[in-house]
PLY file of the C-alpha trace (Angstrom):
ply
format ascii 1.0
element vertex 469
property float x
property float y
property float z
element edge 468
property int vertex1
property int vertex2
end_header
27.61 -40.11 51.54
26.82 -37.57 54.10
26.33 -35.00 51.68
23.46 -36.37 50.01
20.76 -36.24 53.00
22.40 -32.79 53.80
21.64 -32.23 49.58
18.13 -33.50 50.45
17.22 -31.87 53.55
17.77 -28.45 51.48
15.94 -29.15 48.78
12.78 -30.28 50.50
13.26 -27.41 52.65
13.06 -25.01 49.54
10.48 -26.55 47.83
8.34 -26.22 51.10
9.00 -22.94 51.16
7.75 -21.83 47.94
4.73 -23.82 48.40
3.93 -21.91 51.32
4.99 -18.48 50.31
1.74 -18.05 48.32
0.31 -17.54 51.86
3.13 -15.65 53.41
3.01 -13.28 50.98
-0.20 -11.10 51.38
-2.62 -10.95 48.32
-3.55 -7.36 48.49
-0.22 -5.68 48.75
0.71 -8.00 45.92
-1.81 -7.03 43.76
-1.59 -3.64 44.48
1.92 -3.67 43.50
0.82 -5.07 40.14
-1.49 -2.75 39.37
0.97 0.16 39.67
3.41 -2.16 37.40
0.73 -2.38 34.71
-0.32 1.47 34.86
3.13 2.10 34.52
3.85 -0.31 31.57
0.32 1.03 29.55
0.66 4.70 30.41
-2.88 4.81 32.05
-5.47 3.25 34.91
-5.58 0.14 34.79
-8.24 -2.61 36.95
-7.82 -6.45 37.56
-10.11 -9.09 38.50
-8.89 -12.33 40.20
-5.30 -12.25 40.66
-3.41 -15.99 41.40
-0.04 -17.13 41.71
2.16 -19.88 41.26
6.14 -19.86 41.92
7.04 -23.60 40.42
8.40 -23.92 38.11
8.69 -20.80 37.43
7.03 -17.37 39.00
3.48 -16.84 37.47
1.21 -14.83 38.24
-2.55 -15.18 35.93
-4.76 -12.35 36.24
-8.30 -12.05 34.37
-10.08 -9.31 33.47
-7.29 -6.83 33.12
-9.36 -3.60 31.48
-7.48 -0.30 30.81
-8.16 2.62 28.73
-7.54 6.34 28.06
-8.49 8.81 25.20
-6.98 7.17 22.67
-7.34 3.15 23.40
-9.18 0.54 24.96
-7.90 -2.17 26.29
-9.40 -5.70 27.64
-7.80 -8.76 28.58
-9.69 -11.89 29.38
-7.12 -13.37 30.92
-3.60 -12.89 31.10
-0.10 -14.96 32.28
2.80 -13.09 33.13
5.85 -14.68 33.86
8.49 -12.37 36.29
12.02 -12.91 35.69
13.24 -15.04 38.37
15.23 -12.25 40.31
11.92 -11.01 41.37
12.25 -13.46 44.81
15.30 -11.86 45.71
14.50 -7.98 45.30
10.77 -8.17 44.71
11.07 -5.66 41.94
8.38 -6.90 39.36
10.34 -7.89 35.89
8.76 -9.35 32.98
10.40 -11.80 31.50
7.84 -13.37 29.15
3.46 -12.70 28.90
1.09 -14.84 27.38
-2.42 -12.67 26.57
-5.81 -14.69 25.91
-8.10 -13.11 23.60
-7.04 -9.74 23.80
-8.89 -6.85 22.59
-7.69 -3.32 21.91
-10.01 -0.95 20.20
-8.01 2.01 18.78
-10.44 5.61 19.54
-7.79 8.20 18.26
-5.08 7.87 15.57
-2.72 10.97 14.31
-3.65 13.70 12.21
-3.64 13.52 7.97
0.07 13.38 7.07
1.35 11.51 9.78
3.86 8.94 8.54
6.82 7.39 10.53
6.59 7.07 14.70
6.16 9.95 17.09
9.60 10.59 18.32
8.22 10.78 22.01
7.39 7.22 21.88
11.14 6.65 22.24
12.29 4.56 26.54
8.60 3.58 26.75
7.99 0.35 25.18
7.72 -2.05 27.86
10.22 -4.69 27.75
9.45 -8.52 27.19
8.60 -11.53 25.19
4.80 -11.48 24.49
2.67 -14.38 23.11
-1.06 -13.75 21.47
-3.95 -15.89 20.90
-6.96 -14.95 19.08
-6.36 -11.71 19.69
-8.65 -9.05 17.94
-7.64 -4.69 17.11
-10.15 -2.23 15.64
-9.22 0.69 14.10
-11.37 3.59 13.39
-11.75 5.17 9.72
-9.94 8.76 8.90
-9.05 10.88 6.60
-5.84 10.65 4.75
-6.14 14.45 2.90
-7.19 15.23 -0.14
-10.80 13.50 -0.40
-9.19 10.09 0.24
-10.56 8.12 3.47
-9.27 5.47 5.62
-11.97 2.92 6.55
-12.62 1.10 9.75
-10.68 -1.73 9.89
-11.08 -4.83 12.19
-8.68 -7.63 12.59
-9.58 -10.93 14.13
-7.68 -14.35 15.33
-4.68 -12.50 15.62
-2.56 -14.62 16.76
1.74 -14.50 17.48
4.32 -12.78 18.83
5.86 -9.58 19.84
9.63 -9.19 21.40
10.01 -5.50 23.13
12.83 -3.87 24.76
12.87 -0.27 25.72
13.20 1.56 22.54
12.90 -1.39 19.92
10.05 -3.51 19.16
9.40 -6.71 16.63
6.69 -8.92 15.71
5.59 -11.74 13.65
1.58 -11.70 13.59
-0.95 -13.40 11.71
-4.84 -12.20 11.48
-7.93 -12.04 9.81
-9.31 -8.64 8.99
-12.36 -6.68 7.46
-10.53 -6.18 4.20
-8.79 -9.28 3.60
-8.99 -13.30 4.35
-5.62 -13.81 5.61
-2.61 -11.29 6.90
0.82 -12.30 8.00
2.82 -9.32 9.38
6.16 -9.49 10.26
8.79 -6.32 11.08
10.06 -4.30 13.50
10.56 -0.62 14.91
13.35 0.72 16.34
13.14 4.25 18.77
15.23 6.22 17.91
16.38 6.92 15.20
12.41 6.18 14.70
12.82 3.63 12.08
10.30 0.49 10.52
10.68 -2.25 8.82
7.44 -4.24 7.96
6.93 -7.62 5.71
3.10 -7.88 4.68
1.56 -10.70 2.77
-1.69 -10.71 2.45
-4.39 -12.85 0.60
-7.50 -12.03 -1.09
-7.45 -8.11 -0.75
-10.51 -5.78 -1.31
-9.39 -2.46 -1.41
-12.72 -0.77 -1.11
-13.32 -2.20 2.64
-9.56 -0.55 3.60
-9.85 2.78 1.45
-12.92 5.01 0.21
-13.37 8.29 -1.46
-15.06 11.59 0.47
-18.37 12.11 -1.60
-18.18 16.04 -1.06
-15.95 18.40 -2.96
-16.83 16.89 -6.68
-16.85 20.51 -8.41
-13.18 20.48 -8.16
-12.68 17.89 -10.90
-11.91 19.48 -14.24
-12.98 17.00 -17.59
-9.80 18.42 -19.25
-7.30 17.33 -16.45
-6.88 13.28 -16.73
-7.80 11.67 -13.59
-5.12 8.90 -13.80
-2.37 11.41 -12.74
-4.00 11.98 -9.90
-5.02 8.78 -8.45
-1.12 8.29 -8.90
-0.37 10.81 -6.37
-1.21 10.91 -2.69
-0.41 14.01 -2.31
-3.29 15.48 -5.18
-6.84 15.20 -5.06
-8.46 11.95 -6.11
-11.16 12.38 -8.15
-11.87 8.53 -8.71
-10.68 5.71 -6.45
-9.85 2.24 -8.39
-11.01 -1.12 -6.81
-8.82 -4.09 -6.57
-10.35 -7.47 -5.39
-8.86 -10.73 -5.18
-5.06 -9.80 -4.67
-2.71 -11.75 -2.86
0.59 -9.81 -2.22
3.80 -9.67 -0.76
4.36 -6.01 0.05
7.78 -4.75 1.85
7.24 -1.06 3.96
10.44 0.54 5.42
10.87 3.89 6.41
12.38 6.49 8.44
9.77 8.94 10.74
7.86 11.16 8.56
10.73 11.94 6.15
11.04 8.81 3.97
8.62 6.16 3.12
9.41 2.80 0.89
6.97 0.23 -0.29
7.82 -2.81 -2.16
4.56 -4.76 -3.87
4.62 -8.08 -5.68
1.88 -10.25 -6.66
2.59 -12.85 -8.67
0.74 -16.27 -7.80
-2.99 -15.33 -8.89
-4.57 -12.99 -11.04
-6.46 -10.19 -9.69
-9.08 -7.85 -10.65
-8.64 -3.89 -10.95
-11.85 -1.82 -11.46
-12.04 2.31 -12.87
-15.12 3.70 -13.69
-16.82 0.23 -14.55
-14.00 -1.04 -16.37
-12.58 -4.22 -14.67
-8.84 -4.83 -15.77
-7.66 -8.40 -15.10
-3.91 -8.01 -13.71
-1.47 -11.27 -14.29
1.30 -10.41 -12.21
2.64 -7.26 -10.49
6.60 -7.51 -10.03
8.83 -4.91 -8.59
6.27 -2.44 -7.88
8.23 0.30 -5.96
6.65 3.66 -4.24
9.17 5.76 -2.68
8.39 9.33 -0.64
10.64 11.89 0.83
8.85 14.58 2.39
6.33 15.91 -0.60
8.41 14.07 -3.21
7.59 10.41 -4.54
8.39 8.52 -7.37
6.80 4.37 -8.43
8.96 2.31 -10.11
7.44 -0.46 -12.03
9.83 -3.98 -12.94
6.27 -5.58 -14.71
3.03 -5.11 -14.88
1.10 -7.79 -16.92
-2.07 -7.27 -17.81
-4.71 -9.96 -19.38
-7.57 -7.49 -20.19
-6.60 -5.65 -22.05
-4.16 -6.76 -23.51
-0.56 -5.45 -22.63
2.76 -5.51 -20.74
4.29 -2.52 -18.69
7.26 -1.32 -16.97
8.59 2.00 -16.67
8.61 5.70 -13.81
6.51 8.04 -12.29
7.87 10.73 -10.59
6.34 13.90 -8.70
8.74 16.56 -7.72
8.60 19.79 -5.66
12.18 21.84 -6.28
13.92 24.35 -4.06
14.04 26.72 -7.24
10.75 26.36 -8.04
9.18 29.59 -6.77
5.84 28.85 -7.20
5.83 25.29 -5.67
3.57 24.05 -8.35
4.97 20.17 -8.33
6.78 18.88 -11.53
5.66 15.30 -13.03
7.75 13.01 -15.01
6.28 10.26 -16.71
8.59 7.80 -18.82
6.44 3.93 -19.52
6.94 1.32 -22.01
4.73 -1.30 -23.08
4.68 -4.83 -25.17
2.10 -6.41 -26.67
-0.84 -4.28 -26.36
-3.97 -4.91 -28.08
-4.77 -0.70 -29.20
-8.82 -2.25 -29.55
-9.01 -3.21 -25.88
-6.97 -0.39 -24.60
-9.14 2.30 -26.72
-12.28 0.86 -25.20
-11.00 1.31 -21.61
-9.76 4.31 -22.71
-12.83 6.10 -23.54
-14.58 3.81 -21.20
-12.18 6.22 -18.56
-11.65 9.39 -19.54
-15.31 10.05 -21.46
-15.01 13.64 -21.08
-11.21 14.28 -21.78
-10.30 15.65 -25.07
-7.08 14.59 -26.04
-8.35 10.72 -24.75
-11.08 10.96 -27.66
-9.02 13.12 -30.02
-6.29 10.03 -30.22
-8.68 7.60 -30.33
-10.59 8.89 -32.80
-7.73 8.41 -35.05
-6.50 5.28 -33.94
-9.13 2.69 -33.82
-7.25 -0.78 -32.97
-4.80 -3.09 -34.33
-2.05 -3.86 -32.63
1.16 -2.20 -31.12
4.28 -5.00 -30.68
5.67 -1.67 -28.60
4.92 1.46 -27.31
6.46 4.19 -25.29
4.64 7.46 -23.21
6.99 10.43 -21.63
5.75 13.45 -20.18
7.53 16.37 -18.33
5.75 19.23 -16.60
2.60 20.02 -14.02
-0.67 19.11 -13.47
-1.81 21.17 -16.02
0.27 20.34 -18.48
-1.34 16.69 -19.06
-4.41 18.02 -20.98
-1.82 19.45 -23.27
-0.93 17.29 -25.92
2.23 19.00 -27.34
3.54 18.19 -23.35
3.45 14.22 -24.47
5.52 12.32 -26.26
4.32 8.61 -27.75
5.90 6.23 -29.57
4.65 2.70 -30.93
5.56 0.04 -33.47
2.10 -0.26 -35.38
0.69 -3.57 -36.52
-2.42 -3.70 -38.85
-3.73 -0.51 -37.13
-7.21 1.34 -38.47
-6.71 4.86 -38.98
-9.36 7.63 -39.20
-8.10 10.86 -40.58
-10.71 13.12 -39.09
-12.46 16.11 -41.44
-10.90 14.22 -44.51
-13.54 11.20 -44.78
-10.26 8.98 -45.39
-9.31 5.99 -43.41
-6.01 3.78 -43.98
-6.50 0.28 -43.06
-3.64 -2.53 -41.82
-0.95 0.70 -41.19
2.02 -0.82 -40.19
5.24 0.52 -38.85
6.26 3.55 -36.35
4.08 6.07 -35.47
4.95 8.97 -33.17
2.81 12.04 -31.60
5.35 14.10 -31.00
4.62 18.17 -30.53
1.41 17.63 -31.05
1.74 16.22 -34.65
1.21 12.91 -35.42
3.65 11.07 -37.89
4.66 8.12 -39.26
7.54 6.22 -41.19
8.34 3.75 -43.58
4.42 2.25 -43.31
2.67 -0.31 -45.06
-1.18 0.10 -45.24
-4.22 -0.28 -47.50
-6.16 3.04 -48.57
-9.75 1.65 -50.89
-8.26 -2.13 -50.80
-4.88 -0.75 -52.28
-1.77 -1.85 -50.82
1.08 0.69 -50.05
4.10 1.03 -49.18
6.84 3.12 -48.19
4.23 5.81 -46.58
4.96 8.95 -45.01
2.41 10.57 -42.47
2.44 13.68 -41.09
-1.14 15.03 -39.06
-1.01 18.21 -36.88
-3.51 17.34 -34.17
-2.89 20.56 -32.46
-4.37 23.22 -34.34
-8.01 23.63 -35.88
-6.89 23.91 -39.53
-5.17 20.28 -39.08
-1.64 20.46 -41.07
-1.64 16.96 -42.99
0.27 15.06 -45.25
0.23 11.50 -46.77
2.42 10.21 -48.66
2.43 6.41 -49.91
2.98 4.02 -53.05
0.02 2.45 -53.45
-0.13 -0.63 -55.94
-3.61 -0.95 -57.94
-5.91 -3.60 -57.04
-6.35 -6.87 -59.37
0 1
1 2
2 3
3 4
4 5
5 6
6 7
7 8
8 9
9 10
10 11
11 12
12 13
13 14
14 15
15 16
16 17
17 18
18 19
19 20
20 21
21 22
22 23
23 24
24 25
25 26
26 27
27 28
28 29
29 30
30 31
31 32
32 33
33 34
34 35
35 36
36 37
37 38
38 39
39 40
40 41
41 42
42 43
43 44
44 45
45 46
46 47
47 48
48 49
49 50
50 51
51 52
52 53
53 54
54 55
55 56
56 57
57 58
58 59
59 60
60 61
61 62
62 63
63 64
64 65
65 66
66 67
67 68
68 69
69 70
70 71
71 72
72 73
73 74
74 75
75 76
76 77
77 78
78 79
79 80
80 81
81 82
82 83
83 84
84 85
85 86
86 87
87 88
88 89
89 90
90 91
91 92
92 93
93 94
94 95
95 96
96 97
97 98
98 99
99 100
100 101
101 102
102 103
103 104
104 105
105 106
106 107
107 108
108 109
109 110
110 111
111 112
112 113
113 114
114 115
115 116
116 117
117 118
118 119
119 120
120 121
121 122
122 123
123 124
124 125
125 126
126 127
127 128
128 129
129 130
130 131
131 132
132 133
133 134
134 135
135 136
136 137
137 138
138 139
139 140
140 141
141 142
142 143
143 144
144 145
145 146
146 147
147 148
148 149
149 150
150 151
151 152
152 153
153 154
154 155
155 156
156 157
157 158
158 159
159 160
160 161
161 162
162 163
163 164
164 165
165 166
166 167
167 168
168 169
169 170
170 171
171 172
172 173
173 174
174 175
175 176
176 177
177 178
178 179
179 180
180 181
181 182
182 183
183 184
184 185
185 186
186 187
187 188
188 189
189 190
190 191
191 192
192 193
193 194
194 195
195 196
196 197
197 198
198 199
199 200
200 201
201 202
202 203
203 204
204 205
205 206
206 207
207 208
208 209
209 210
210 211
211 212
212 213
213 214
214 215
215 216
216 217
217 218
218 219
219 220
220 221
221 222
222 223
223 224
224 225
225 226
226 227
227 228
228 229
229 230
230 231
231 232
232 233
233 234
234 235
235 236
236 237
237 238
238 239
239 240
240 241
241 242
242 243
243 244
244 245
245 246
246 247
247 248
248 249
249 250
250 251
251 252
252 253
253 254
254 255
255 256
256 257
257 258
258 259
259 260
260 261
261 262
262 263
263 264
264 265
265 266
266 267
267 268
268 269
269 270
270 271
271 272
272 273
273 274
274 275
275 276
276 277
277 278
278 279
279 280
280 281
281 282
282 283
283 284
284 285
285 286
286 287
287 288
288 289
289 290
290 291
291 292
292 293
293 294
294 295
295 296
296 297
297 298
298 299
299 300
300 301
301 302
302 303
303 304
304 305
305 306
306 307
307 308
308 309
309 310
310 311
311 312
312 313
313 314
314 315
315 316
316 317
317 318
318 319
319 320
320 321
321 322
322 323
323 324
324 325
325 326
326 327
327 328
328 329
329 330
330 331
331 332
332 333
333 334
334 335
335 336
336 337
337 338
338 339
339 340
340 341
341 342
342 343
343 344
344 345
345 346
346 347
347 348
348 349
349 350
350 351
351 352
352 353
353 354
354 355
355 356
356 357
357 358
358 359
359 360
360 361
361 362
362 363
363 364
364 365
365 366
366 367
367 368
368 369
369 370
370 371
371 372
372 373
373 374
374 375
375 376
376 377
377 378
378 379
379 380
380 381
381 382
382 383
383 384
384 385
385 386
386 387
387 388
388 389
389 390
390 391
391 392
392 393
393 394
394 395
395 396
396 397
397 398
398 399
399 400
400 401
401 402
402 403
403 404
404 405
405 406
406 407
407 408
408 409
409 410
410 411
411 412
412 413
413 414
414 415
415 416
416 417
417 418
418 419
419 420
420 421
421 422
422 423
423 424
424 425
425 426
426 427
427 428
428 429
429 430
430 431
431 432
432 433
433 434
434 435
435 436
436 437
437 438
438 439
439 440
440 441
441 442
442 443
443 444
444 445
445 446
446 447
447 448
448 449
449 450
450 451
451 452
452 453
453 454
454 455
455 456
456 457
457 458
458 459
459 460
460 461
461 462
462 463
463 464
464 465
465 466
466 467
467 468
């Protein structure tokens, strides 16, 4: 029984004394001591307003109007709680152990040169370590260029709120935001220093592409009519000569990669239809699954699981590769192309087609000949450079014709309802085993053969026609 006033007396005695250490402990030596632990923790000069403390339940100190900045950031903080790990009243050695931030704001002034992918390696011990909490947060970025014509815009994020989880060379975070170039963003991932690694989760709801990228106006006299611009818009490492649009995407996108070496994204979108736009032609996307780009150093390659396409009409899968080889002495980078397609309505597609590419020739050479219908399937492969795509004999396409027109150019003769395969292969266009009506005959049985390569067009045209009742 003894014990327990002894138990008491103690405990009173120790609560009295933290209440009263806020004014044993002098104010200015205190904050002094947490300015150098900030300056040390953000790399720069730092300044405080008000500065208060609390020790129960828990030491807390809340400071407002925490302000620090350098070259390449700004940094305000409203108002700021930091609670020290509890060893801090027996060695006074300032340890985070968890921060809440109130409206913080960090406006980004510098960010790394063009071709900067990964972390800087020097980054690696300096992440400070703790538990932080944010709410309604806001980051600006400032627009650059990413090479090659192509332009990063400014980018704002707002209501950011979450949290982060640091330790020395590590870092993870689960965020959500607004931002200037779409309604909603949940991040979540995390970075790990060395070996300079990232893992980050994005989902992201009603995405407009042209407030996050942008094309430079200057340079235009590079573009070449011959050269088709879809290649490259499909590489970040060529010029772009025209930028697509997409609006109203929501999608689940997966980013992992390894310093500046190696680069994975993962893209899915799946829930709502979106809306692509190329040189005023709007293409209204269904679903996006399995959408791969992968990079290792100038080497990348996109994978597509399904691409599903309402307007026009058509289905897609297939590989895109871009290659730079040790042997090749030259270092002029090797494409492969190899897609497949279902479904496609040829009438749509051969609008947006010349819609496109007005000015390339072997765009208005093929569609010229094929004027619409229907294709149940349809394969494109290509092996070579650049260059090599305005060369038709570098191509090879394959498709499963249903009721498609055909104009035979210089020969004033059109077959109507062709049916069956048809193949541009070497630059000659044939076909096998077709069904089609030639001056409201029926054939069948047809064999065509059309050399689309050279001016004096090889043709042939074979078919069993059955007269007309």
């Amino acid at each position: 029984m003894k014990k327990r006033p002894i138990l008491a007396f103690a405990s009173l005695f120790l609560l009295s004394l933290l209440l009263a250490s806020s004014y044993l402990i002098e104010r200015r030596p205190l904050q002094d001591h947490l300015l150098d632990y900030l300056e040390q923790s953000l790399k720069c000069k730092a300044s405080v307003g008000a500065v208060t403390w609390r020790w129960l339940p828990v030491p807390t100190i809340t400071i407002s109007q925490l302000r620090a900045e350098t070259k390449s950031f700004a940094l305000v903080l409203p108002k700021t709680r930091l609670i020290l790990n509890p060893k801090f009243l027996i060695t006074g050695e300032m340890s985070l152990a968890y921060a809440k931030l109130f409206e913080p704001n960090l406006t980004i002034k510098a960010t790394p040169p063009p071709g900067w992918i990964g972390l800087n390696p020097s980054l690696a011990g300096t992440f400070t370590t703790g538990h932080f909490s944010i709410v309604d947060g806001s980051l600006s970025l400032p627009g650059q260029s990413l090479g090659h014509d192509l332009l990063l815009q400014a980018v704002t994020m707002t209501g950011i709120n979450g949290a982060v989880r640091s330790r020395s060379n590590s870092l993870k975070f689960d965020l959500r935001a607004r931002s200037s170039f779409a309604r909603a963003l949940t991040i979540k991932g995390g970075i790990d220093l060395p070996p300079e690694k990232y893992r980050i989760n994005l989902v992201c709801e009603d995405l407009d592409s042209s407030q996050l990228l942008n094309q430079s106006p200057h340079d235009s006299a590079q573009t070449t009519p011959e050269t088709p611009e879809v290649c490259a818009v499909a590489s970040p490492l060529e010029r772009v000569p025209s930028l697509p649009v997409v609006t109203g995407l929501n999608l689940s996108a997966h980013f992992e990669g390894l310093a500046g070496d190696h680069f994975q994204l993962q893209v899915g979108s799946k829930k709502k239809p979106f809306t692509l736009s190329w040189h005023g032609h709007n293409f209204q996307i269904e679903k996006v699954d399995g959408l791969t780009l992968d990079r290792q150093n100038d080497d990348f390659s996109i994978d597509i699981k399904e691409l599903s396409v309402a307007e026009p009409k058509f289905l897609l899968n297939g590989h895109i590769a871009r290659k730079v080889t040790d042997n090749n002495v030259s270092q002029v980078p090797e494409w492969s192309v190899d897609l497949k397609g279902a479904g496609i309505d040829l009438g749509a597609v051969r609008r947006a087609i010349l819609n496109i590419f007005k000015e390339n020739t072997i765009a208005k050479k093929v569609c010229v000949i094929v004027r619409g219908g229907q294709a149940t399937t349809a394969s494109y492969s290509f092996q070579g450079g650049l260059a090599d795509f305005k060369e038709l004999k570098s191509m090879k396409i394959w498709a499963d014709a249903k009721d498609v027109p055909i104009t035979l150019p210089g020969l004033g003769l059109v077959i109507d309802q062709a049916s069956g395969p048809i193949s541009i292969i070497n630059g000659q266009l044939t076909g096998r085993n077709l069904t089609a009506t030639i001056d409201k005959s029926h054939g069948t049985n047809g064999d065509l053969l059309l050399d689309l390569e050279k001016d004096q067009h090889a043709f042939q045209l074979e078919l069993d026609l059955a007269a007309d009742r």
